[in-house]
C-alpha positions in Angstrom: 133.6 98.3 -145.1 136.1 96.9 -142.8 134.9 95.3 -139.5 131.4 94.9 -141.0 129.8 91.6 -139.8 129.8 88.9 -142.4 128.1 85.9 -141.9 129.2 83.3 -145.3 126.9 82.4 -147.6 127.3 79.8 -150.1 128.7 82.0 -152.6 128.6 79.5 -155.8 126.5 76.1 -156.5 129.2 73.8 -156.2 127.6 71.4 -158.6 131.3 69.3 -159.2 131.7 69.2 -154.9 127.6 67.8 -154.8 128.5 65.3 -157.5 131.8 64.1 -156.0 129.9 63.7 -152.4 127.1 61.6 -154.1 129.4 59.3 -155.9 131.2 58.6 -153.3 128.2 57.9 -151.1 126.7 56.1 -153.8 130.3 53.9 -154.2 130.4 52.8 -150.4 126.6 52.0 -150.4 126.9 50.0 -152.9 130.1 47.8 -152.0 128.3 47.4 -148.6 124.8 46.5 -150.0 126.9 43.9 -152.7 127.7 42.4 -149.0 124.9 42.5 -147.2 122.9 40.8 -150.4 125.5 38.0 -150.7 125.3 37.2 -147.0 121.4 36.9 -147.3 121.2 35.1 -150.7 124.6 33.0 -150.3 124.8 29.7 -148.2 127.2 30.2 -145.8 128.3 33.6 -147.1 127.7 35.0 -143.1 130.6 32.7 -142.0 133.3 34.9 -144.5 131.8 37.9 -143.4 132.0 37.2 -140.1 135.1 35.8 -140.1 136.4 39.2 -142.0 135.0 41.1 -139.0 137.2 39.2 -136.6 140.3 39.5 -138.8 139.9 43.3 -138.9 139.6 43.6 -135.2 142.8 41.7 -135.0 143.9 44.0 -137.5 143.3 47.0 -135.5 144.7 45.9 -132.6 147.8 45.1 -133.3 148.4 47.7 -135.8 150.9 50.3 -135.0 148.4 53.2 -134.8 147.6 55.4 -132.0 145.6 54.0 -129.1 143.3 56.9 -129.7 142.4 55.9 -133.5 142.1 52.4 -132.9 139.0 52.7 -130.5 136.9 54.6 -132.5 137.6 52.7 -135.4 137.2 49.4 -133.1 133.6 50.6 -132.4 132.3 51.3 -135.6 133.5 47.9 -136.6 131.7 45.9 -133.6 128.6 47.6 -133.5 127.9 48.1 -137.2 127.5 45.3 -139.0 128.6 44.7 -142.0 129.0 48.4 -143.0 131.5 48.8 -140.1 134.1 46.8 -141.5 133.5 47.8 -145.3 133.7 51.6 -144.1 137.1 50.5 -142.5 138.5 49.0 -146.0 137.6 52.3 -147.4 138.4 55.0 -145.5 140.8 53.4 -142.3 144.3 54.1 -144.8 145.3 57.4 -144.6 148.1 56.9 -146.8 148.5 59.0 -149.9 147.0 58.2 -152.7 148.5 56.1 -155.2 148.3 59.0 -158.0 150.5 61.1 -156.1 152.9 58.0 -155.0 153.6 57.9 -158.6 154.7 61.2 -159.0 157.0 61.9 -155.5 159.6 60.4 -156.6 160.3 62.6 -159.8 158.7 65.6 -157.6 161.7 65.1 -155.5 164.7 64.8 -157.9 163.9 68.6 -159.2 164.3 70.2 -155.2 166.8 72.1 -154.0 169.6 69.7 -151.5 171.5 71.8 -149.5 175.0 70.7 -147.5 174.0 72.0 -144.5 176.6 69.8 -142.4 178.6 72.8 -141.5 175.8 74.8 -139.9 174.7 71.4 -137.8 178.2 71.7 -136.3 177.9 74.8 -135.8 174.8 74.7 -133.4 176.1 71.5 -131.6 178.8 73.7 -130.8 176.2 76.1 -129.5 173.7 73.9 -127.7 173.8 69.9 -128.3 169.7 70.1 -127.1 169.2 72.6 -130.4 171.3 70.5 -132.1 169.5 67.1 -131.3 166.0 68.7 -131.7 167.2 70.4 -135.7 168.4 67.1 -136.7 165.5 65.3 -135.5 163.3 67.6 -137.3 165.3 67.8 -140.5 165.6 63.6 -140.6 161.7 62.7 -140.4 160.8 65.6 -142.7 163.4 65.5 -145.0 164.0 69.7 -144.8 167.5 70.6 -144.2 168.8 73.5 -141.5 169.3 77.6 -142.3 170.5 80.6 -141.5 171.3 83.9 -142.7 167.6 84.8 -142.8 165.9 87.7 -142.0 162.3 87.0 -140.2 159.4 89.6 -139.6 156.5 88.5 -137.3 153.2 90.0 -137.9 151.1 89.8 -134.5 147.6 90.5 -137.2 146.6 89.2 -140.6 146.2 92.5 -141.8 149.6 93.9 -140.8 150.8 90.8 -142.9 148.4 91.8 -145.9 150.1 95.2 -146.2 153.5 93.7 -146.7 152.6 91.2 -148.8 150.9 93.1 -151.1 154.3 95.2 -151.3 156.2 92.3 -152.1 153.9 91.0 -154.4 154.4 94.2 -156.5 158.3 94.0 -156.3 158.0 90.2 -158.3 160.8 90.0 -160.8 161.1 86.8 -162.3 157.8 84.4 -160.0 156.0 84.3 -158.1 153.9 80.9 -156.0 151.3 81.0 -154.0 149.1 77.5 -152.0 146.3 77.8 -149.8 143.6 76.3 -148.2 141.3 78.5 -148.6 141.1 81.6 -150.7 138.0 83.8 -151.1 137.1 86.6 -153.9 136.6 90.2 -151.6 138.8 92.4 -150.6 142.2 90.3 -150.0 142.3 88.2 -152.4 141.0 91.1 -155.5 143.9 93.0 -154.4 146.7 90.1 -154.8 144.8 88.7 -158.1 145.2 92.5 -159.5 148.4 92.2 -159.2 148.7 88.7 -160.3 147.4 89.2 -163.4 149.6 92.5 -163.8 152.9 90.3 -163.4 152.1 87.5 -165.5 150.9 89.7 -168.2 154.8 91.3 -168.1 156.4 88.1 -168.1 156.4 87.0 -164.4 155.6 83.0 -163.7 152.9 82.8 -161.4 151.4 79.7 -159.9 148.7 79.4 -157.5 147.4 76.3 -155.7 144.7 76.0 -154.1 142.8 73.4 -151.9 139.5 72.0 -153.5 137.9 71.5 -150.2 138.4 74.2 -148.5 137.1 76.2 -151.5 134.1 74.4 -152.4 132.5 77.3 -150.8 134.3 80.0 -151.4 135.5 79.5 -155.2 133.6 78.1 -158.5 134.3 74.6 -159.2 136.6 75.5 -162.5 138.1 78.7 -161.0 141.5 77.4 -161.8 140.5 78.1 -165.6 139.2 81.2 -164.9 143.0 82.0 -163.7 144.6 80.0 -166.4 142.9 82.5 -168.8 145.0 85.7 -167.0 148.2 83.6 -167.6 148.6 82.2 -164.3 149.4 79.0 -164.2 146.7 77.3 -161.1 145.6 73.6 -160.2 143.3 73.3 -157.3 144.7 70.4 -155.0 143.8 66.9 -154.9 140.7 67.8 -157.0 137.7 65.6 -156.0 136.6 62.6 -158.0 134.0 61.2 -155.9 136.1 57.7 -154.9 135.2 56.4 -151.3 138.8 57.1 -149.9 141.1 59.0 -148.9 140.9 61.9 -150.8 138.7 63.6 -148.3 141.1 63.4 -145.9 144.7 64.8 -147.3 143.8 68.0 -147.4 146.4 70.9 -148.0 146.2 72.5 -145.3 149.2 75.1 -146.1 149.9 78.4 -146.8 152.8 79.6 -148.7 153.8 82.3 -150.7 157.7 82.3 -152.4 158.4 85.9 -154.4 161.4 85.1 -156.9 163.0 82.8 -154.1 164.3 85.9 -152.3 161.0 86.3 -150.1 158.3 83.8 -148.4 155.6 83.7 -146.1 154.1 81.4 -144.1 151.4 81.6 -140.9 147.8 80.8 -140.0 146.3 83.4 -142.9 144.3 82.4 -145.6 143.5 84.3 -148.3 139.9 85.4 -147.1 138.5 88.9 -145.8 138.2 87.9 -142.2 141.5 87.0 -141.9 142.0 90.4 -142.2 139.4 91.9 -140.2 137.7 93.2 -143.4 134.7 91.5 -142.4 133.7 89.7 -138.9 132.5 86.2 -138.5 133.6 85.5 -135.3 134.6 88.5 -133.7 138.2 89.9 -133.8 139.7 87.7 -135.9 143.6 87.4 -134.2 146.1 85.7 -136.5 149.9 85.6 -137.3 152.3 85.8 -140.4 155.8 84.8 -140.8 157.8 86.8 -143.4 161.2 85.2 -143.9 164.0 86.6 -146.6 167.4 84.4 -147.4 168.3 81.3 -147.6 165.4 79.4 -145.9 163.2 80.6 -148.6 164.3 77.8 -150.7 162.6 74.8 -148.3 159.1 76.9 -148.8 159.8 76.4 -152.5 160.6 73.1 -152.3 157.5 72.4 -150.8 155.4 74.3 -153.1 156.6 72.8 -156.0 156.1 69.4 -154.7 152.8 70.2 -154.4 152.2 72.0 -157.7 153.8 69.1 -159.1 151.4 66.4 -157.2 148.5 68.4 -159.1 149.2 69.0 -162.5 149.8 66.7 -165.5 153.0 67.6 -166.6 156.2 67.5 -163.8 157.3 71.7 -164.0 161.2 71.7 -165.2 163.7 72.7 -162.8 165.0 76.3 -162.9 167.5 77.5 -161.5 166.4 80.8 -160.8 164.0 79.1 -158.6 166.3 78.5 -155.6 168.9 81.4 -155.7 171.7 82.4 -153.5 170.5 85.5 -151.7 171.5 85.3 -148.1 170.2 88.5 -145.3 173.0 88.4 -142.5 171.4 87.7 -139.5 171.3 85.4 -136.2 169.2 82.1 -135.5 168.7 79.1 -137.0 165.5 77.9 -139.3 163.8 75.1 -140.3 161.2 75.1 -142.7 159.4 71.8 -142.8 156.3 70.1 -144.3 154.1 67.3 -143.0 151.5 65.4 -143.9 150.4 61.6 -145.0 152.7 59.2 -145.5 155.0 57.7 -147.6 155.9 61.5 -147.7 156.1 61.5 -144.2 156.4 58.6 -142.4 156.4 60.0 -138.9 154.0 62.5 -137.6 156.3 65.6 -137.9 154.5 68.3 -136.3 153.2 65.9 -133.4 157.2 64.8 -132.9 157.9 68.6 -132.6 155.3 70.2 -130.6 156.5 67.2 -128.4 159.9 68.2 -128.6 159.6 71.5 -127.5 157.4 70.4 -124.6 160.0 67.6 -123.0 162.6 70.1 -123.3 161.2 73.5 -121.9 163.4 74.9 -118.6 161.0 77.7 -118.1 158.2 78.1 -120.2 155.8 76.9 -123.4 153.5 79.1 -124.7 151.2 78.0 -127.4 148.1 79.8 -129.6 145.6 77.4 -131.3 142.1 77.4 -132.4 141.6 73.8 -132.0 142.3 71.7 -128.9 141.5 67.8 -130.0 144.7 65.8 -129.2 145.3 62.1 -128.7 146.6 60.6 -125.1 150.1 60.8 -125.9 150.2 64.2 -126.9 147.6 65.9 -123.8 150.2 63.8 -121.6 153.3 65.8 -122.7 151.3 69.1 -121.9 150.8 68.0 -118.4 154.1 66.3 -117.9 155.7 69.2 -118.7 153.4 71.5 -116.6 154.5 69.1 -113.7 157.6 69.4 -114.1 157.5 72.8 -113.1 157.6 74.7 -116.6 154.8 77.4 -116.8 152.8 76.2 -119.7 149.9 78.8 -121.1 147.4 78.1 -123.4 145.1 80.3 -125.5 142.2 79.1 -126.7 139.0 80.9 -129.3 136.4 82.0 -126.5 133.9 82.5 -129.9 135.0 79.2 -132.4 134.2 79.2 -135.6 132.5 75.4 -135.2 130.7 74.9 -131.6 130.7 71.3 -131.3 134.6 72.2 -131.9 135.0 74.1 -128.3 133.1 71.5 -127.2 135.8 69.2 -127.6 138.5 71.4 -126.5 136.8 72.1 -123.6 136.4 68.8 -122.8 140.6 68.9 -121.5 140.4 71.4 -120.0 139.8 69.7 -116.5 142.5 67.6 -116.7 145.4 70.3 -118.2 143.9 72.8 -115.6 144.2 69.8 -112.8 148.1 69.3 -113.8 149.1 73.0 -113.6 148.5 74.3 -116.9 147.0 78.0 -117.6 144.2 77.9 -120.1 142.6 81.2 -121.5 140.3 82.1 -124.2 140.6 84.8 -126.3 137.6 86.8 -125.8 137.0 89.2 -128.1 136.5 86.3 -130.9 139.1 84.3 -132.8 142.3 82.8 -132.7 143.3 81.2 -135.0 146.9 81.2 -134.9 149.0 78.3 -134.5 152.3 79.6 -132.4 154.5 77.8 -129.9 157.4 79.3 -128.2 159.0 77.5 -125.7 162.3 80.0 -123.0 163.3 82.6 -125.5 165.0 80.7 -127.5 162.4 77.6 -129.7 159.4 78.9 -131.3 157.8 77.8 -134.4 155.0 79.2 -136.5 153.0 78.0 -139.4 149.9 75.9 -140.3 149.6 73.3 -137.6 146.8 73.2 -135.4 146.4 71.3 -132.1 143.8 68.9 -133.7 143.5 65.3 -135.7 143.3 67.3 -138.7 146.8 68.9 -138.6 148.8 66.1 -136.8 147.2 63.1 -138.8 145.9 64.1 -141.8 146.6 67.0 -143.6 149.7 68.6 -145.3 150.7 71.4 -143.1 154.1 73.3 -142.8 155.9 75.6 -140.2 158.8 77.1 -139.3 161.0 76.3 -136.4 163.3 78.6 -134.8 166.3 78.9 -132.7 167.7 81.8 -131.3 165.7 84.1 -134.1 165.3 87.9 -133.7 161.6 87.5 -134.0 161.1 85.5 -131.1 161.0 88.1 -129.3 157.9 89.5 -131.0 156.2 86.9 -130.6 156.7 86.8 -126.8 155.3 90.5 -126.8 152.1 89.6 -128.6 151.5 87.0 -126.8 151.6 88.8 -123.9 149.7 91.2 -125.6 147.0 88.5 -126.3 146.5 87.6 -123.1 145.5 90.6 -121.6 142.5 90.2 -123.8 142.0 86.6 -122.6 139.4 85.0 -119.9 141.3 82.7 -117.7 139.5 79.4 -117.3 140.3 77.8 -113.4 138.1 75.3 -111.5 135.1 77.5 -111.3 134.3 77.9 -114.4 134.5 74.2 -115.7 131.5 73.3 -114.3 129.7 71.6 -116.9 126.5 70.3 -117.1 125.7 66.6 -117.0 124.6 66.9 -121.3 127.5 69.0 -121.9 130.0 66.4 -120.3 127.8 63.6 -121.6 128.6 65.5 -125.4 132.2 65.8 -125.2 133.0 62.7 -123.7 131.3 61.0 -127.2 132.9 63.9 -129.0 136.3 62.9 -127.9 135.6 58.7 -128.9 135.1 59.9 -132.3 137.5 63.0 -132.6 139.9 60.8 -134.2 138.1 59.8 -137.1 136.3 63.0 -137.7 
């Protein structure tokens, strides 16, 4: 029954998920016991391990990395021995791993490469700023520029479902889905019906999903279970219980590419409360992005990269993957991905969100659920607030993780103190991730304001210039925030524990 309260439930033992936990909590207690016994057994053992500590710290320091991840990282290694520094070997890199290193290469040969030089002089003839800002975007992520492609903004998840599901049902020749997260009810039966309809008449369909952020929600071999309708699944990065980074590079997208004519993109997952089917956290509020045209072709790119990052055999090249199907309208687009490096070796959503900040005239709006962002980034907020530009935030007033809002809330003094609006949504929810920056920038997608999005996980988005849809997304916004609480200097009067909380909260967000 739609709207009825849910609360989750572990759906499935996920035996594979407790076994690749324990391993790897087995694996880094026993490189740092092998340690610890040498030191105590072996003569003058302490001196090396000592003498590691120190180099590490030098490490640290002068490492490139944000301020912000170095101290956390800092303090585990001075006050833990031993461990500290053996936890840092292990899980400090957040590079990807070496079995996907392997495969980007290849991965990358079988995209889709546009010339796309005439349409960058073409906006520099419109506005150099635009211009600087595209190729910026398009150099550090490797996407190229678009036009000629239709967008549709969905203010609610379940507006979005109802066109997808259309969609879905007009596949001709494939259709790809990736998630995060996708959950048997309501949503997700009503797709797989029609998943398993297609393939059955000859469609290709191929589904990724993340094996994290199913461990709850999906068995541990549910990519069999679709294998055996004829769709073609892999869940990502499957665990193998290694003390590394395998935790961290999540994939964090959501994509959906219907015979490279259609795709979507946004903050929904495939799960009933993103549709308000069922309520976890009150009213769920969340945004889609339906684009149709030529841009659809970076969202495949993207998915095939990583269905290809997944599965044991590199999928061949079609052409009828990336054909020419063009919708005649204005704006510019830039579908982009980001994530871990060496795919990315600049923080791409981080460089944009800036971006949009340093060059607002009037306004930046922004939707997030998460608010945990380093120095650099909190400092472009305020700079920008000081400058003049009215920049609004909306924030979850119910989160879906309390010591989460506790974090958030924790900069809210200091945005509030430099002129920026904060509000939180208070009939539940938002998880959205929208910026829109004067009319004319906006960008929507997967990227949160949070360590997760901006450091670790692959995300992707859409940024816009000059698109019909941005004006949609200035009405619901507005439309948001007359259901918003506005947070000023009265209300930010936190306790001495609470402060006490979030100021250890924040130390440590980093590495979370």
């Amino acid at each position: 029954m739609k709207g009825k309260l849910h609360h989750r439930e572990m759906n499935h033992i996920p035996v594979r998920f407790l076994i690749a936990i324990v391993l790897a909590v087995l694996e880094t207690a026993a490189v740092i016991a092998a340690v610890m016994v040498c030191s105590y057994y072996i003569p003058y053992f302490f001196l090396l391990v000592w003498a590691t500590e120190i180099a590490v710290v030098i490490q640290i320091i002068a490492s490139d990395d944000n301020p912000d991840y170095k101290i956390p990282w800092l303090m585990v290694v001075l006050l833990i021995p031993v461990a500290g520094f053996m936890m840092y070997f292990l899980f400090y890199d957040r590079k990807l791993h070496k079995r996907f290193i392997r495969r980007l290469d290849d991965m990358k040969s079988i995209g889709y490469k546009p010339d796309d030089r005439r349409l960058f002089a073409g906006l520099a003839e419109e506005s150099l700023e635009a211009h600087n800002q595209a190729k910026m975007l398009c150099n550090i992520s490797e996407s190229h520029l678009y036009s000629d492609t239709k967008q549709d903004y969905f203010p609610l998840g379940e507006e979005m479902f109802i066109r997808l599901l259309e969609d879905l049902r007009s596949a001709r020749k494939f259709i790809f889905m990736e998630y995060f997260i996708i959950e048997e009810g309501h949503f997700w039966n009503s797709i797989l019906d029609i998943l398993k309809e297609k393939a059955a008449a000859g469609v290709e369909v191929k589904v990724v999903y993340d094996d994290i952020g199913c461990m709850m929600t999906l068995p541990g071999d549910y990519y069999r279970q679709l294998q055996k309708y004829g769709i073609d699944a892999t869940p990502f990065s499957m665990l193998k219980g290694n003390a590394d980074s395998e935790f961290n590079n999540r994939s964090h997208r959501k994509i959906t590419v219907i015979d490279g004519r259609v795709g979507y993109t946004g903050g929904v997952n495939i799960a009933d409360e993103y549709i308000n089917e069922v309520v976890r956290f009150g009213h769920w509020k969340d945004v889609g992005l339906r684009i149709e045209g030529d841009a659809v072709k970076e969202l495949t790119n993207l998915f095939l990269i990583d269905y290809g990052l997944n599965v044991r055999k590199i999928p061949e090249a079609k052409n009828n993957y990336f054909p020419e199907y063009t919708v005649a309208e204005p704006g510019y687009l830039i579908p982009f991905g980001d994530g871990p490096a060496p795919i990315y070796n600049r923080r791409v959503g981080k460089s944009v969100i800036q971006n949009i900040l340093n060059q607002a005239d009037r306004y930046v709006y922004i939707m997030s659920p998460y608010l945990i962002i380093d120095n650099e980034l909190c400092a472009a907020i305020e700079d920008t607030a000081l400058r003049g530009v009215t920049v609004k935030l909306i924030l979850p007033h119910i989160p879906d993780k309390k010591l989460i809002l506790e974090m958030a809330r924790s900069y809210y003094k200091r945005l509030i103190g430099s002129g920026v609006e904060v509000y939180e949504y208070e009939p539940g929810f938002v998880h959205a991730k929208v910026y829109l920056a004067d009319d004319e920038y906006g960008m929507v997608g997967t990227i949160n304001l949070d360590y997760r999005s901006l450091v670790h996980h692959f995300e992707n988005s859409i940024w816009m210039y000059r698109c019909e849809c941005l004006k949609d997304m200035k009405a619901d916004f507005a439309d948001t925030l007359e259901k918003c609480i506005r947070i000023d200097e009265t209300t930010i009067n936190w306790t001495l524990p609470q402060r006490f909380l979030r100021a250890v909260l924040k130390v440590f967000a980093p590495i979370l």
